[in-house]
C-alpha positions as CSV (number, residue, x, y, z in Angstrom):
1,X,64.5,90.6,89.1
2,X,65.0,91.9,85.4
3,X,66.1,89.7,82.9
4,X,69.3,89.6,81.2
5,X,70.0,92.2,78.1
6,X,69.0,90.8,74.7
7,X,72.4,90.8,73.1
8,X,73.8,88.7,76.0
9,X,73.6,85.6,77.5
10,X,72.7,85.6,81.1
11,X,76.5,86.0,82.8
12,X,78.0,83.8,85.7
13,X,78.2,85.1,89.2
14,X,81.5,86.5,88.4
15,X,80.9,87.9,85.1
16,X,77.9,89.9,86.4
17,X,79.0,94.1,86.7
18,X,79.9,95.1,90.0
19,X,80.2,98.5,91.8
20,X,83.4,99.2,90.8
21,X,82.9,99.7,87.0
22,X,80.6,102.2,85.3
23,X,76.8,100.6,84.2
24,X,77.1,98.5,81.2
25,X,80.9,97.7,82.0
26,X,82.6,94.3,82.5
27,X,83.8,94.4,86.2
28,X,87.2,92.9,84.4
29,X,87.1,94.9,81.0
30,X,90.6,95.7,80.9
31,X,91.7,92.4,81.8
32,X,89.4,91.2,78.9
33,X,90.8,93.5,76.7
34,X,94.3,92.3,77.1
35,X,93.6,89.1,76.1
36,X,91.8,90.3,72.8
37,X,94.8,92.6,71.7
38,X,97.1,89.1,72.6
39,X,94.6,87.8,70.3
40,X,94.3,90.6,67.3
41,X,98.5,91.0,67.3
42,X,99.0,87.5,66.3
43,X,96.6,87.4,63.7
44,X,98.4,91.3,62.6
45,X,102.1,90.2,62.4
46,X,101.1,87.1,60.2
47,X,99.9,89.5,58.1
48,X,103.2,90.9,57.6
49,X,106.0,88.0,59.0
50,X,106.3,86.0,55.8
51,X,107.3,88.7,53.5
52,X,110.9,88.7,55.2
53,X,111.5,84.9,55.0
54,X,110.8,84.9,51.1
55,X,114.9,84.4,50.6
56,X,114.7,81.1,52.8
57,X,111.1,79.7,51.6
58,X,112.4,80.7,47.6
59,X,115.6,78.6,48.5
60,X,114.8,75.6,50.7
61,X,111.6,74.7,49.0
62,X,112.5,75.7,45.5
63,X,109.5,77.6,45.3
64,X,109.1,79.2,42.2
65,X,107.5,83.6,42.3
66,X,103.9,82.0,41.9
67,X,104.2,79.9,44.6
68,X,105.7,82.3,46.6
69,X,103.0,84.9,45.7
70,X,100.6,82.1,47.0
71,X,101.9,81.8,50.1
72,X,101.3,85.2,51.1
73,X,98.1,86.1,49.0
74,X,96.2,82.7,50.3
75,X,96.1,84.0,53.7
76,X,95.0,87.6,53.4
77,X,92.6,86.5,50.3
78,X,90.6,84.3,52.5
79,X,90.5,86.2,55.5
80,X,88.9,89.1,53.3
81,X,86.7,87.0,51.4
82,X,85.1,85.1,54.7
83,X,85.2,88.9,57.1
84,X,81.5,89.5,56.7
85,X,80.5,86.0,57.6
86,X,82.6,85.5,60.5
87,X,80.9,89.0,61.9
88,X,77.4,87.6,61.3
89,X,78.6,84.0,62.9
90,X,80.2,85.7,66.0
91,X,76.7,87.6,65.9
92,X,74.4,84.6,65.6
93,X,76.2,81.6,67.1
94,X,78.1,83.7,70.4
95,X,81.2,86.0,70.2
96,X,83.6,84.4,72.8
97,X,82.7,80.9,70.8
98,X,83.6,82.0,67.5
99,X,87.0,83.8,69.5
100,X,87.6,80.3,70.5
101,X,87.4,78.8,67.4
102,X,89.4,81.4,65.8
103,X,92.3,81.1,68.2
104,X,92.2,76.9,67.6
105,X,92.0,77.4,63.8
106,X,95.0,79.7,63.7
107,X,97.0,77.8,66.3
108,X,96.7,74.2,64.0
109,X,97.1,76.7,61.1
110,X,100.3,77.4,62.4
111,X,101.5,74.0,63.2
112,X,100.9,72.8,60.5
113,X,102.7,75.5,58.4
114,X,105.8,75.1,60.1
115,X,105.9,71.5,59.3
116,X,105.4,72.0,56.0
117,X,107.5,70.3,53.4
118,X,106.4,71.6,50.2
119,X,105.0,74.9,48.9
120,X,101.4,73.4,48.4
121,X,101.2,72.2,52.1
122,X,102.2,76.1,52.9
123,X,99.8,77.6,51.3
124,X,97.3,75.5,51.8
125,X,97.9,75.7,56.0
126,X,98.1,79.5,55.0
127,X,94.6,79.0,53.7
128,X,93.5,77.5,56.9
129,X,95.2,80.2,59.5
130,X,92.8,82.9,57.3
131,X,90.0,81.3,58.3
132,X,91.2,81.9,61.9
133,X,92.6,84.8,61.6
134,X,89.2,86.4,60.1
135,X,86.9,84.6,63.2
136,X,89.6,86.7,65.5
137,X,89.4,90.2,63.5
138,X,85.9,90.0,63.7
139,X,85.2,88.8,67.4
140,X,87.6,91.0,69.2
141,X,85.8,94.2,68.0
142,X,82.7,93.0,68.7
143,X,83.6,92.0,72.2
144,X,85.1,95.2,73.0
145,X,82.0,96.5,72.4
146,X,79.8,94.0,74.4
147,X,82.6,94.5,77.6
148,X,82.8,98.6,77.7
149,X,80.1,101.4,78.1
150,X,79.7,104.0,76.0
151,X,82.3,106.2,78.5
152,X,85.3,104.2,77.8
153,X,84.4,102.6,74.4
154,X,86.9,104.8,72.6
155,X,89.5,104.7,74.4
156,X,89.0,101.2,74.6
157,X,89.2,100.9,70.4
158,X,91.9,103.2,71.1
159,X,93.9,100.7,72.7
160,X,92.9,97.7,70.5
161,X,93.9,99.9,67.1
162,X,97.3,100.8,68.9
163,X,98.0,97.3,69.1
164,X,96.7,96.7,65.3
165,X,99.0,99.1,64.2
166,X,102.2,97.4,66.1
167,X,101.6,94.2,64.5
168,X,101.0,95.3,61.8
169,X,105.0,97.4,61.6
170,X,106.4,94.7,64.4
171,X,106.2,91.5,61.9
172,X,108.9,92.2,59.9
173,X,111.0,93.0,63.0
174,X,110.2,89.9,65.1
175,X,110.2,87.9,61.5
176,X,113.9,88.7,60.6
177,X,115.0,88.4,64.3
178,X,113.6,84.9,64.4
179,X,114.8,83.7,61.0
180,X,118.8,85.3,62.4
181,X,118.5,82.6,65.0
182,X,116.5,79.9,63.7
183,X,114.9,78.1,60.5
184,X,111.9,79.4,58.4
185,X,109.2,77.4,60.6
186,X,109.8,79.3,63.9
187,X,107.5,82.2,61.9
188,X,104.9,80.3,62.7
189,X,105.8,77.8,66.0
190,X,105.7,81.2,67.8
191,X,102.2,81.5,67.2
192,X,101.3,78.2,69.0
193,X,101.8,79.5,73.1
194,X,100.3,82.6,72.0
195,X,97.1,80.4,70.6
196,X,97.2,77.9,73.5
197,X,97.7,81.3,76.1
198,X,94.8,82.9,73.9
199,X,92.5,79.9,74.7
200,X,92.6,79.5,78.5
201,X,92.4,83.3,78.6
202,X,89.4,83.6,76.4
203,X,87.8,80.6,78.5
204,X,88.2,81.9,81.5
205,X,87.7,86.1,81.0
206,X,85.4,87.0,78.3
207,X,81.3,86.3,78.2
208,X,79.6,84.8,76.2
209,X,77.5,86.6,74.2
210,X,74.9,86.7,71.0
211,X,72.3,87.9,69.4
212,X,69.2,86.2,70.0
213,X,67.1,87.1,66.9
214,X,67.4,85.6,63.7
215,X,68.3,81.7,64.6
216,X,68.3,80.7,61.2
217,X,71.4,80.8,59.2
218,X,71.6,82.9,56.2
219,X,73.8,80.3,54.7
220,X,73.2,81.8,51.1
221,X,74.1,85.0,52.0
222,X,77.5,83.8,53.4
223,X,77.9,81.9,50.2
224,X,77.2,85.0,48.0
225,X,79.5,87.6,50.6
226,X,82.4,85.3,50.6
227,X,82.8,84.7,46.8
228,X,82.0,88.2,46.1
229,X,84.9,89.3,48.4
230,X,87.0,87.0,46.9
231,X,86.8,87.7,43.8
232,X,87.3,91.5,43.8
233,X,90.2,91.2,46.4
234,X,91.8,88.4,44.4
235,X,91.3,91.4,41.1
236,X,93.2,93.7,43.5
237,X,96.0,91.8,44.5
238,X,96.5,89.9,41.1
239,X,96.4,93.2,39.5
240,X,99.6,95.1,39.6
241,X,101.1,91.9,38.6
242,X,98.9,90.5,35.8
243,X,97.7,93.8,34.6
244,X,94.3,95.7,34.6
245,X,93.1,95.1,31.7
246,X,94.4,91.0,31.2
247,X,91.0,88.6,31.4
248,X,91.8,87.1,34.7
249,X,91.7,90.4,36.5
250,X,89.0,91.7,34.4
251,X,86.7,88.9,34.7
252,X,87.3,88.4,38.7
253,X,86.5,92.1,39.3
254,X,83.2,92.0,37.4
255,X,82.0,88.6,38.9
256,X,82.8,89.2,42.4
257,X,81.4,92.6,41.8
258,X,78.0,91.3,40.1
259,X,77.8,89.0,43.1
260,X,78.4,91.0,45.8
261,X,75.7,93.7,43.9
262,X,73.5,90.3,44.0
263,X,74.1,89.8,47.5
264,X,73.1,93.3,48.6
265,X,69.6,92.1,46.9
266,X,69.6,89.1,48.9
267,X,69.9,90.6,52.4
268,X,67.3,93.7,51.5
269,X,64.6,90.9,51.2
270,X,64.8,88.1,53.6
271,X,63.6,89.0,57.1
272,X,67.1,87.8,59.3
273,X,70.0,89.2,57.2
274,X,73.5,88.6,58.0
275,X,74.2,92.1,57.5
276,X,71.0,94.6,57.6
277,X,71.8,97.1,53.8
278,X,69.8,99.7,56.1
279,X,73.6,100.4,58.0
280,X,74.6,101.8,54.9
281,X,71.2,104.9,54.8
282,X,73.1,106.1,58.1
283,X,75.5,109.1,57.2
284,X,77.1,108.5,60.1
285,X,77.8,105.5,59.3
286,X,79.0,105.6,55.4
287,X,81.3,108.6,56.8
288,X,82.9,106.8,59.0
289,X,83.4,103.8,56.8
290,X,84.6,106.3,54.1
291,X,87.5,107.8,56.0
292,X,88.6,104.4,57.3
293,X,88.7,103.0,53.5
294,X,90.8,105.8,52.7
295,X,93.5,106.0,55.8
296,X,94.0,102.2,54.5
297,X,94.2,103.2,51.4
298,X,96.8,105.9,52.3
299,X,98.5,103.4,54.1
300,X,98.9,100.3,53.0
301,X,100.0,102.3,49.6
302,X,102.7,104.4,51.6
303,X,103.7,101.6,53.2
304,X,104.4,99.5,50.4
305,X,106.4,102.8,48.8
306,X,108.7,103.8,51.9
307,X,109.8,100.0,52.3
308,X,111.1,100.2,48.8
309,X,112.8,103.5,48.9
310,X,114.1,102.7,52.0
311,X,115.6,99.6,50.7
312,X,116.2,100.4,46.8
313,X,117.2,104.3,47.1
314,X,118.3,104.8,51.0
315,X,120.2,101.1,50.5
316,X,118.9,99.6,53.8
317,X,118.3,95.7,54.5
318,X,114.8,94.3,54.9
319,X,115.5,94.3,58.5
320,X,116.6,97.6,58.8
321,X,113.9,99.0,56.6
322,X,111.4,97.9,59.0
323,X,113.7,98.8,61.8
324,X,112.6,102.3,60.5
325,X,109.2,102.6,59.4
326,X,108.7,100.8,63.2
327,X,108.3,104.8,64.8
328,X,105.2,104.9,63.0
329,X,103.6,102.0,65.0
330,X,105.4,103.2,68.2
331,X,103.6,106.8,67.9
332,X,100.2,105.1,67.2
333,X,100.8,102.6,70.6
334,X,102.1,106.0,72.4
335,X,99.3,108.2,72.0
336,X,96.4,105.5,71.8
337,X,97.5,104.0,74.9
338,X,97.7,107.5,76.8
339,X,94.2,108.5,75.4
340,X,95.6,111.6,73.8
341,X,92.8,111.0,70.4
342,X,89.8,110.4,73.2
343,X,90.7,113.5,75.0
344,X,90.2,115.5,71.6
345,X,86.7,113.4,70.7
346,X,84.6,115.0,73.6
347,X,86.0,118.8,72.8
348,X,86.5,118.7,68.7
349,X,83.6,116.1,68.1
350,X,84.1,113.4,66.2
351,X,83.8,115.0,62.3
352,X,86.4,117.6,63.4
353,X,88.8,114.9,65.1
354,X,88.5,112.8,61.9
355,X,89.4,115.2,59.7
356,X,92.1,116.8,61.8
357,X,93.5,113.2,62.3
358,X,93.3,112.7,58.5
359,X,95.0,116.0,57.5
360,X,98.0,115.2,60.0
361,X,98.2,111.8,58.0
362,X,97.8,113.7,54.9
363,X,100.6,116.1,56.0
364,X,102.7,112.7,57.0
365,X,103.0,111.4,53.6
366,X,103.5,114.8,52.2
367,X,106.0,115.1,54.7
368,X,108.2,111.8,53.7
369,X,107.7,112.3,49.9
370,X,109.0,115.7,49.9
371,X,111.8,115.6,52.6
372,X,112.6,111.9,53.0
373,X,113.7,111.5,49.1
374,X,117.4,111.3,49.8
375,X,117.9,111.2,53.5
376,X,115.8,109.6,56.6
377,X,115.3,112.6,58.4
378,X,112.5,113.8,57.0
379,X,111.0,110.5,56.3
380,X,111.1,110.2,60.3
381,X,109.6,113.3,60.7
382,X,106.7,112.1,58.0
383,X,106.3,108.8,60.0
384,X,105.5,110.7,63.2
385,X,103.2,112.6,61.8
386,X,101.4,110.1,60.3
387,X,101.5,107.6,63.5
388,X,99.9,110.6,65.4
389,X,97.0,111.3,62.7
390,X,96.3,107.6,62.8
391,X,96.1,107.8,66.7
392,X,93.4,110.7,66.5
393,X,91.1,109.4,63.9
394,X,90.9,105.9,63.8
395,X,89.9,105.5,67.2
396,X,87.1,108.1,66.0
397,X,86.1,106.3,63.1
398,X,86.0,102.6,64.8
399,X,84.1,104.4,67.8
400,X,81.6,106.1,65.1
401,X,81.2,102.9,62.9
402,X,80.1,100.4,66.0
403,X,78.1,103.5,67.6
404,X,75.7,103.6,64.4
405,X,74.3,100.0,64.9
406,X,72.6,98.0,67.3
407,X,74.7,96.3,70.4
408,X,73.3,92.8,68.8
409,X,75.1,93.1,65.8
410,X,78.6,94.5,66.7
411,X,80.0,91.5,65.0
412,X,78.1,92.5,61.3
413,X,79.8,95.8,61.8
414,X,82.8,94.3,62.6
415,X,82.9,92.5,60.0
416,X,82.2,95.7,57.2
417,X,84.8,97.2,59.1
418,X,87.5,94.9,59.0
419,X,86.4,93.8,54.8
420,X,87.0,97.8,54.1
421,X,89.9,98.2,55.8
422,X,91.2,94.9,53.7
423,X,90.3,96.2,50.4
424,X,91.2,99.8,51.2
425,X,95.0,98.5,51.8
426,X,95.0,95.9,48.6
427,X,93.7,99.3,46.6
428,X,96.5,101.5,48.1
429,X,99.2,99.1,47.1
430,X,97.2,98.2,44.0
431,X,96.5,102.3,43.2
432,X,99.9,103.9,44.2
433,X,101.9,101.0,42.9
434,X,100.6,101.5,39.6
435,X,101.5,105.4,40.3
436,X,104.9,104.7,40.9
437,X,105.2,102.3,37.8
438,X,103.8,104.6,35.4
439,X,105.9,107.8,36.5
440,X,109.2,105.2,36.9
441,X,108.8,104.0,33.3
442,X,108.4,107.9,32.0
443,X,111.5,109.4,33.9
444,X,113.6,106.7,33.3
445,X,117.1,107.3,30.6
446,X,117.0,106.3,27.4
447,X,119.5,103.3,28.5
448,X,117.1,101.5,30.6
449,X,114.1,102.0,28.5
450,X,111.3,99.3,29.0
451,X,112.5,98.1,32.5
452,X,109.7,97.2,34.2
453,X,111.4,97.4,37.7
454,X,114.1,99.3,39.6
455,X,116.7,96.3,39.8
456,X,116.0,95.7,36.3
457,X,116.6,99.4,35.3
458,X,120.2,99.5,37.2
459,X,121.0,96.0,35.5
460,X,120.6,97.9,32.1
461,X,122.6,100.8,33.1
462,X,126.3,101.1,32.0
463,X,127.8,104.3,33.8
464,X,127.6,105.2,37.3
465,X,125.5,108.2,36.2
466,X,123.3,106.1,34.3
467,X,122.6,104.1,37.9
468,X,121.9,107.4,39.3
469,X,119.3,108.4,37.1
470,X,117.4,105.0,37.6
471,X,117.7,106.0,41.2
472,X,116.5,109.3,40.9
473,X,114.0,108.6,38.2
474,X,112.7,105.6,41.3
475,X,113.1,108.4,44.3
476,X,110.7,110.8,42.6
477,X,108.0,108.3,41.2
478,X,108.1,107.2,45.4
479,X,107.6,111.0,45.7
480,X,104.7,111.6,43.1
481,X,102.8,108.2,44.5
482,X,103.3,109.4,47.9
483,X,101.5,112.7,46.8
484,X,98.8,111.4,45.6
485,X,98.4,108.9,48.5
486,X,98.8,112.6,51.0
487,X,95.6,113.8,48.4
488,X,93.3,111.0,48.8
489,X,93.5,110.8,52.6
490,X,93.2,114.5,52.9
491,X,89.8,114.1,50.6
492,X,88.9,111.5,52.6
493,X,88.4,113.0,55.6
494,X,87.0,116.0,54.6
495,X,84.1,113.6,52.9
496,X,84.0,111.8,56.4
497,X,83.7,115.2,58.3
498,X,80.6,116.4,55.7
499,X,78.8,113.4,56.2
500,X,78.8,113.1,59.8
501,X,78.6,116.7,60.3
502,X,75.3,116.0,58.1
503,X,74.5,112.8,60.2
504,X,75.1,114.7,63.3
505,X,72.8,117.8,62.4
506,X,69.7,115.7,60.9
507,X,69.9,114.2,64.6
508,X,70.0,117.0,66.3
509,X,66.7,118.6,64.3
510,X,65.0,115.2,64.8
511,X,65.1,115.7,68.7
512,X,64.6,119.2,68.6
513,X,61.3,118.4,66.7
514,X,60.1,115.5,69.5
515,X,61.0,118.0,72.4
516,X,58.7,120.7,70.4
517,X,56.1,117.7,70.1
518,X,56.1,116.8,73.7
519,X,56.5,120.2,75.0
């Protein structure tokens, strides 16, 4: 009788692998991995719900911008800050336990936000569901991989990054069609039966399992992770606001940066790290994690641009807007869901699919900037294209970034992959944003000099051409932002094709010379 694998706890009769899944496959994978996308979309469309109920919570809590600004940063700030310690708990202390406590944090998170009565209580329950809401974007990648062989892994991530994406585009959708119907709080009561479903379901499905080395806590570690993370995703989103250079931002992006540069010092020399540095000498690894950073960074930034054109040039409502950006998160679902991007991984290999994902993204945003200035058409046929590039290399990345470390520690990578992804959208909307300001505030007529903004601009413009100028001036600064988005993604992934192609080769030579050895 052999004894159980050492990343997992020994399973119950009915978890153990039966004859009609592949070796290394949960007989009931699939269901499993239902109940983790149930799980990752509501953490993803809280990410995004709250922006379209700013009007009510400005109005009916007579919250000032600050507050407001709170009560949207608070959430994504500590979900970044406290990714890479929720991978290394889910690791250490057992995935599905972590999952569980995820999906209770979030759920009382959520209550409690929706009986708020002030804009402190808000943010502070905002606070709270973060904490959830970075347990669950940690555990659900990490059990995906503990539940599926190395066969249908990717499409497997496939699936799970489909559903990212459509939370990620549905939120404002499902956020305005609640808030036509009901009051602010039903945002966040709809979370509750999707926590309480999430529960049972987790209970009864998924396995435990853990890591059995390293039992004691690197508590010191965590400590140094989540302030560094903090402070340098606090710099990011606090930047385009309070300026680059002003002290605040300054002095949070050198202090989380010193301590995060102190806690890659820590891990290298204690003997049970939360995250082992030696990740980061695999090419395959860094490559992957390099085109991911990017595609966020491309996307989050392109996002951010096409809601304001669409709303501020194209003159559509906030609901309406997202009504058409949604075709991007529809293509990603579409082909991730049919396996078209795992069908390419075996034939192209997965530097080739990466970068040929990445260049149809990079064509995408090209697409929108160049052909969707004054009509949707060819913003529609940008968003396609961009859905499908995400759809082929994403998948690829994910697949290469949890095939480069050990089973054990699928929550650690995780974790480093859900913390890059964070800061690579904060630096898109950070980055272009700034793009679009500084080309906006050069293009802009004489009579609006100085506005800092695009309904400031048309507030100082007298004429109707005047108006049109802002709105040109606003149309191509979206275009020239948009480009340079389409020119980092597109470097991106020829970086993330060189270094894998690099990882892949030095592999390849390495058991070429043990066959020779043994030969």
């Amino acid at each position: 009788m052999t004894a159980p694998s050492a990343d997992q706890t020994p399973a119950t009769p009915d978890q153990q692998p039966r004859a009609d899944g592949p070796p290394g496959a949960h007989p009931r994978r699939w269901l499993i991995l239902g109940v983790i996308c149930l799980a990752q979309l509501t953490v993803l469309l809280d990410n995004t719900v709250l922006n379209v109920a700013i009007p009510s919570l400005t109005r009916e809590m007579d919250a000032s911008t600050t507050d407001i600004q709170w009560m949207i940063n608070a959430y994504s700030l500590v979900q970044a800050g406290l990714l890479l310690s929720a991978g290394a708990a889910a690791d250490r202390y057992g995935r599905r336990l972590m999952l569980l406590s995820g999906l209770a944090l979030f759920g009382v998170g959520s209550l409690v936000a929706s009986l708020a009565q002030g804009p402190g209580q808000l943010i502070a329950a905002r606070a709270g569901m973060g904490v959830g809401g970075a347990l669950l974007m940690t555990t659900t990648l990490a059990v995906v991989v503990q539940v599926f062989d190395e066969g249908e892994r990717a499409r497997a991530i496939g699936v799970w990054g489909g559903v990212s994406s459509l939370g990620f585009a549905a939120g404002p959708l499902i956020g305005g069609t609640l808030l036509d119907h009901f009051w602010w709080g039903a945002i966040f009561l709809i979370n509750i039966p999707v926590a309480l479903l999430g529960l049972v379901a987790v209970w009864r499905l998924v396995p435990e399992s853990k890591n059995p080395v390293g039992d004691r806590p690197d508590l010191f570690g965590a400590l140094l992770s989540t302030a560094g993370m903090t402070g340098v995703v606090y710099a990011i989103i606090s930047g385009p606001e309070q300026g680059w250079t002003s002290m605040g931002v300054l002095m949070s992006a050198f202090t989380g940066a010193a301590v995060l540069a102190g806690f890659a010092l820590w891990e290298r020399h204690i003997p049970h790290p939360m995250l082992d540095m030696r990740f980061f000498r695999d090419r395959r690894f860094v490559g992957a994690l390099a085109g991911g950073i990017l595609v966020a960074f491309g996307m989050g930034g392109s996002l951010f641009l096409l809601t304001q054109h669409l709303q501020f040039v194209l003159g559509y409502d906030a609901l309406g807007a997202g009504l058409r950006t949604a075709p991007l998160a529809l293509t990603i679902v579409a082909l991730n869901i049919t396996g078209v991007g795992v069908r390419l991984l075996p034939r192209l290999g997965t530097p080739l699919t990466i970068v040929g994902g990445m260049t149809l993204l990079a064509g995408g945003l090209a697409t929108s900037a160049v052909f969707g200035a004054h009509g949707y058409g060819g913003m529609l046929a940008g968003l396609i294209l961009m859905g499908a590039g995400m759809a082929v290399s994403m998948p690829a990345m994910a697949g290469a970034i949890m095939a480069s470390i050990p089973r054990e520690q699928a929550g650690a990578g995780a974790g480093v992959n859900g913390t890059l992804t964070e800061v690579g959208n904060g630096l898109g909307v950070a980055v272009l944003g700034a793009v679009l300001n500084s080309r906006f505030a050069a293009l802009l007529p004489a009579v609006a000099a100085g506005a800092g903004s695009l309904p400031a601009a048309l507030a100082s413009a007298r004429t109707g051409a005047d108006r049109s100028a802002v709105r040109d001036a606003f149309g191509t600064s979206v275009e020239t932002s948009q480009l340079v988005g389409a020119a980092a993604v597109l470097a991106g992934g020829l970086l993330a094709a060189v270094l894998l192609r690099r990882a892949e080769r030095t592999a390849a030579e390495g058991r070429d010379g043990i066959a020779s050895a043994t030969a």
